[in-house]
N, C-alpha and C positions, 0 to 999 in steps of 0.2 A: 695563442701559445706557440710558442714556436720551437722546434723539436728538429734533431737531426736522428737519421737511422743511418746504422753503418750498415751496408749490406742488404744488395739487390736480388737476393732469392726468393724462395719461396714465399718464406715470414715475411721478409722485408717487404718482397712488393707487398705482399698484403695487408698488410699494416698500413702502407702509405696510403695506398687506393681509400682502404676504412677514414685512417686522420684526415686524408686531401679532402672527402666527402662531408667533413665538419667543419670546411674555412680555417684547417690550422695549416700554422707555415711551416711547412718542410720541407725539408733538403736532406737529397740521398745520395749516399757515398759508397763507390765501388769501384773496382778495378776493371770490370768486364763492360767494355764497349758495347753489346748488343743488350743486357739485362738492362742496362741506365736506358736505350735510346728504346726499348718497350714502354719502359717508366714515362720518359721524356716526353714519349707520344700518347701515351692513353693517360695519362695523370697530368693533374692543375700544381708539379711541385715544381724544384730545384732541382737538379741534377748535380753531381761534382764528381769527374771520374779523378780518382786518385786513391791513395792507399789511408786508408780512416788510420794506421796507427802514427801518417806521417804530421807533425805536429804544424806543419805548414799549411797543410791540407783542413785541418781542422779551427786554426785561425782563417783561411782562407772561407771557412764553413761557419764564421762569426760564434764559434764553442763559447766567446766569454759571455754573448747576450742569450745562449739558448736555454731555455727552462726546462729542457730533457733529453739526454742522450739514449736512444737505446742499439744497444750494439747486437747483431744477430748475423751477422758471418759465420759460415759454418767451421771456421775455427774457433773454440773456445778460447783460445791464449788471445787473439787479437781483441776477438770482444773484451775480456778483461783489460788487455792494455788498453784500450780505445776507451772505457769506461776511467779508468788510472788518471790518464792523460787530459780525457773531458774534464773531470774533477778539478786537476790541478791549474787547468787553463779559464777555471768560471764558470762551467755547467753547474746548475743548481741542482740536479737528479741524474742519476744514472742507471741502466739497465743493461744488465748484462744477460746474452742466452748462453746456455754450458748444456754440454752434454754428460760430466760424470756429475751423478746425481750425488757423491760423496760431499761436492762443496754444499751441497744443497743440509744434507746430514748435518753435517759442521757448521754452519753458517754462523753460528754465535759465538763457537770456538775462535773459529778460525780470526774473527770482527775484519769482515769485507767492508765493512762501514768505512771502517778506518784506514781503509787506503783507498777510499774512494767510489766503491762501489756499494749503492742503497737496494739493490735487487737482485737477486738472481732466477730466473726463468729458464725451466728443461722440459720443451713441447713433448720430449720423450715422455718426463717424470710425468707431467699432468695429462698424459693419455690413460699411463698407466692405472693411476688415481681412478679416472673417469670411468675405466675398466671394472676394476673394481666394487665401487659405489654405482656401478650399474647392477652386477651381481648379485651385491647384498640386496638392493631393491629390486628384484629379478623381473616382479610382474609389469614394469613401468619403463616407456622408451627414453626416458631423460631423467635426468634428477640430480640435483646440489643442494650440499648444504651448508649451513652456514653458521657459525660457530659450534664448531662440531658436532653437529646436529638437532642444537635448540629449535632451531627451523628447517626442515625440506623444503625445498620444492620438487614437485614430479609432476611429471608430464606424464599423460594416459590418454590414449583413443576411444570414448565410450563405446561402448557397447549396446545393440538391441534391449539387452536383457539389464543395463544400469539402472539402479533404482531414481537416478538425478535425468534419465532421458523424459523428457515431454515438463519437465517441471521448472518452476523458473529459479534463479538464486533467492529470491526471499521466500518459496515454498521451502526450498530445500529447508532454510535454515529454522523455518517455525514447524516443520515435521521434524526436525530433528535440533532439539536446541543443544544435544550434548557435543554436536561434532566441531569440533576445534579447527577449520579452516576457511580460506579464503579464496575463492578460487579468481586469477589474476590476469591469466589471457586466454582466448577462444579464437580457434581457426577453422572454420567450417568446412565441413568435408569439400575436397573437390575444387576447392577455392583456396588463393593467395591471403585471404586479405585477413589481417587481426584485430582480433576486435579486445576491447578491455570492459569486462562486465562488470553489469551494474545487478540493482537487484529485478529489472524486470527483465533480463537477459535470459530468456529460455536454452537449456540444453538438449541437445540434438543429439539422434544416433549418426554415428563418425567423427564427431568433433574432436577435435585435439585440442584438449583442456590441459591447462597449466595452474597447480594448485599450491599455494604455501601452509603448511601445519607443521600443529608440535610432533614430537615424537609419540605419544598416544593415539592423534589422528592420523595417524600415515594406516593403522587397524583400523579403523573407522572406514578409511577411503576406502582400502581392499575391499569390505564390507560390502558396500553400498557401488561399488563401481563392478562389484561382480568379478573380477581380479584375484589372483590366486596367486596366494606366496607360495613358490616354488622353491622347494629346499633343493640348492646347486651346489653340486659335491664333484662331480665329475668334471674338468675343464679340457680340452682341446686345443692349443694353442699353434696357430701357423704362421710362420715366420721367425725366425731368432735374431729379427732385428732389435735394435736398444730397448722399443719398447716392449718386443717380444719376451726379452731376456727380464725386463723389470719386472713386466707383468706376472711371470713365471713364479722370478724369486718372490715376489709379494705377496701370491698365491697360496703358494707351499707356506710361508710364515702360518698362513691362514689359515693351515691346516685344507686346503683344497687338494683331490685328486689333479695333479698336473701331466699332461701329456702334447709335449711339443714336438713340430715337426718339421728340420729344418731339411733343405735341399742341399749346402755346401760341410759336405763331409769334416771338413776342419775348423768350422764355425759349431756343430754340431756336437763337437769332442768336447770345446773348449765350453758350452754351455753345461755339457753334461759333469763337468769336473768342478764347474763354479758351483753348481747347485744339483748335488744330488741324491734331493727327493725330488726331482723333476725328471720323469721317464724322455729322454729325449731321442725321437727316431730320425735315423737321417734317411731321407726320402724327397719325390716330388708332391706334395700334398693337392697338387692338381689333379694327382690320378684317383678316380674314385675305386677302386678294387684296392689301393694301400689304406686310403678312409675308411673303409669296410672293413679291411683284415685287421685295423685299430682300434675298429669296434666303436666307429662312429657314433650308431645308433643307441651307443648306453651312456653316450655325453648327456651331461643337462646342458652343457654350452659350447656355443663354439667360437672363438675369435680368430679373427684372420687381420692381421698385422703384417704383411709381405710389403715390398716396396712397390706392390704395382693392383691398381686402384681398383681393375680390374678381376684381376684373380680372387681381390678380395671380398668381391660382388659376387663373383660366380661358385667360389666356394662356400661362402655362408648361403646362398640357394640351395648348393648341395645337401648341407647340412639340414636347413630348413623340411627338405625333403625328407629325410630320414628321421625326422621327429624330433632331433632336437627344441631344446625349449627357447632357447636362448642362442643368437645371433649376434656378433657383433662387426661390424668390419670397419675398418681405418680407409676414408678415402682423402686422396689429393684434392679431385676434382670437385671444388665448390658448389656444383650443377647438379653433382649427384645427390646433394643434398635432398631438395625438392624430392626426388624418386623414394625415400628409404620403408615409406607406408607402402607406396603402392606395389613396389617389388616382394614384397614381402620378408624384409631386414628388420629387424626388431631396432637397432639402430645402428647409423653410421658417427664416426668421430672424426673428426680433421684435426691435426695437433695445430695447424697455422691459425684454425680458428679458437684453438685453448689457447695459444699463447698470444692474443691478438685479445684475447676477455683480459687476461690477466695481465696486461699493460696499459689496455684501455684507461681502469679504474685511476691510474695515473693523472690522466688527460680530462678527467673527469671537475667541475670546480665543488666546493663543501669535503670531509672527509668523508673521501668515499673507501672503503675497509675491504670489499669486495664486490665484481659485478659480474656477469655471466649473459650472454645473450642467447634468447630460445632458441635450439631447433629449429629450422626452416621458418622461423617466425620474425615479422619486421619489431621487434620489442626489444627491452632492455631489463634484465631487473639488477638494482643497487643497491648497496648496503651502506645507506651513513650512517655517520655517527654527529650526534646532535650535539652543540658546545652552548653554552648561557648564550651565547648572543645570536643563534639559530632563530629564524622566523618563527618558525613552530615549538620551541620551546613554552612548554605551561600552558599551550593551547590541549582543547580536547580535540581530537581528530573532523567532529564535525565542524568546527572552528576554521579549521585550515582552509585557503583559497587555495586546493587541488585541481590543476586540469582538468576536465571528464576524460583526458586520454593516459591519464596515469592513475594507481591504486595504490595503498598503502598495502603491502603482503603481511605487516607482522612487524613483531618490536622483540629483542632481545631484551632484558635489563636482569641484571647480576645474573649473568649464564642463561635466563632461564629467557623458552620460548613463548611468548605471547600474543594473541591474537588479539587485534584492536581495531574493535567497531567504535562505532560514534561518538559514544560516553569514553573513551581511554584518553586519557590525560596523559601528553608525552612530557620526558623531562630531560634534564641533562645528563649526559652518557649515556641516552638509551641510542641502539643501534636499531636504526629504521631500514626494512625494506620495501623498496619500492619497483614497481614494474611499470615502465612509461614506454610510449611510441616516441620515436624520433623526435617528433613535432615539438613533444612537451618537457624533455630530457632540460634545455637549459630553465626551463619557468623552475623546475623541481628543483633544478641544482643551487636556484636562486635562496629558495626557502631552506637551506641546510647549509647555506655561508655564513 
């Protein structure tokens, strides 16, 4: 496939490094000398310094053979033009990243289609999101879903006291035959590596289990996982960056106690005028004697959203400290991933890796509708959508020639969420999710073309 990105920052390198690591051809476009010759040298792509909205630059960048543009300069008007211009020069897909979440509102209003742009992507909007639906599933460090919640997935760290520790996937599911899930990946404490379970796959105390259910099982899991829904009413928020301020307004919608805290006096004014049922303090939220005198300790949550990756490790420890229930923190750094159990962080987010899932799905072959990659985990999970002439169409799942390193999680069909063991018979337009390792990502994508 072959794809041009506009723009060598953050997103962008990251992106590239992700795509270059799947043999697609690409070629990255930028103005800054030093961002391209990092690219140049650590990545298997193309380089092109020049300006993506100049229309020479992008013939020069072969735009009429490319199967997707995605534009992510931290200008939103260039991405747009860059996307315009791909369009009209023979790009077959476009993607644009934006930072006012408004076009994102409007999207059908406004028909970006129809000049040219097929996507719109806000690393901002989708933290904010993740924020969120971490919330409402308070007792779990990860979790999505998927058409609007026909399916979960969440992710949870067993416990000594789990009712599923020492037992294997097919005890579980013959002592309990009313529970409605699937559990999809395992990462053993202490250890890199993931595993995709089967039914003689025993659960351990520490494990970092990745589970897909309906909406009845997600009470089920609490249950049996020892996990405790935690009513969050109180929130915390540090930083009044975009996604700060998102997260706030989205908060308050939600009828959450909000309480933000930014450092620049004039950023601080102008959050409090945008939206106020949102108590906003101007302050250093580094200091803990201002966390104290804000009454830290009656948070149910904390999030730290600041631009420095840092602070925002060392404040949610703060928090952790004083009994907060809930942690969240926004890091840059991809490394700190790995860290977020051990430290004791309920969870970390990176918006480069939200909007790197949500392009992905793109690059993906069969319709893939949504994808999301674990947590600190080498996996994938995808959502296709099955068409008549799909391999697996009218087969029953134990029919299918499935990898051993991939699992069927669930099947949507007319909204509703389904769990499908052996005897489920798929059909056309049902929407499959599947979790696979790298290895077996193209075998899968093969059976859903």
């Amino acid at each position: 496939m072959k794809i041009i990105i506009a723009g060598a920052g953050e997103v962008g390198f990251h992106l590239a490094k992700l795509l270059s690591f799947e043999s697609q051809n690409i070629t990255l476009i930028d103005t800054n000398r030093e961002s391209l010759a990092n690219a140049d040298t650590h990545l298997d792509i193309r380089v092109v310094r020049g300006d993506a909205t100049s229309i020479s630059v992008l013939k020069d960048s072969k735009v009429d053979k490319t199967d997707l543009v995605i534009a992510v300069t931290s200008s939103e008007t260039t991405n747009i033009t860059v996307c315009v211009l791909s369009k009209q020069l023979g790009a077959k897909r476009t993607i644009a990243r934006i930072s006012n979440t408004e076009f994102i509102d409007n999207k059908e209003e406004v028909g970006f289609t129809k000049f040219g742009i097929d996507e719109l992507i806000s690393p901002e909007s989708l933290a904010a999101n993740e924020i969120e639906l971490l919330l409402n599933q308070s007792a779990f460090n990860d979790t999505y879903e998927f058409e609007n919640g026909a399916l979960t997935m969440i992710g949870l760290s067993l416990s000594r006291t789990a009712a599923f520790v020492g037992k294997t996937v097919r005890e579980v599911g013959l002592q309990y035959p009313e529970l409605k899930y699937v559990p999809i990946a395992i990462q053993r404490y202490g250890t890199q590596y993931t595993l995709i379970p089967r039914g003689d796959t025993q659960f351990k105390e520490g494990d970092q289990v990745y589970f897909i259910t309906t909406k009845k099982g997600v009470e089920h899991i609490y249950k049996l996982t020892g996990k405790v829904r935690q009513e969050i009413k109180n929130v915390m928020i540090l930083g009044g960056s975009n996604i700060g301020r998102k997260t706030a307004r989205d908060l308050c919608k939600s009828s959450f106690n909000v309480k933000l805290i930014e450092i620049d006096k004039n950023k601080a004014f102008e959050i409090a005028d945008e939206n106020p049922n949102c108590l906003v303090i101007n302050g250093d939220g580094r200091n803990v004697d201002l966390l104290q005198e804000e009454s830290i300790q009656d948070m149910d949550a904390f999030i730290s959203v600041t631009g420095n990756s840092e602070t925002n490790i060392m404040s949610c420890l703060v928090a952790k400290s004083k009994g907060v229930k809930k942690a969240i923190a926004l890091v840059e750094n991809m490394d700190y991933f790995q860290l977020s159990h051990s430290i004791g962080i309920d969870t970390l987010i990176n918006k480069k890796l939200l909007a790197a899932n949500n392009i992905f799905r793109y690059v993906r072959k069969g319709e893939v509708v949504a994808m999301t990659k674990l947590n600190n985990m080498n996996a994938e999970l995808l959502e296709f959508i099955v068409s008549p002439s799909s391999k697996v169409c009218d087969l029953l799942v134990k029919e299918i020639d499935f990898p051993r390193s991939a699992i069927i999680g669930g099947v949507v069909r007319n909204g509703e969420g389904l769990i499908a063991l052996g005897d489920f018979k798929i059909k056309s337009g049902d929407r499959i999710v599947v979790c696979c390792l790298p290895q077996s990502i193209s075998k899968v994508e093969k059976l859903f073309v």
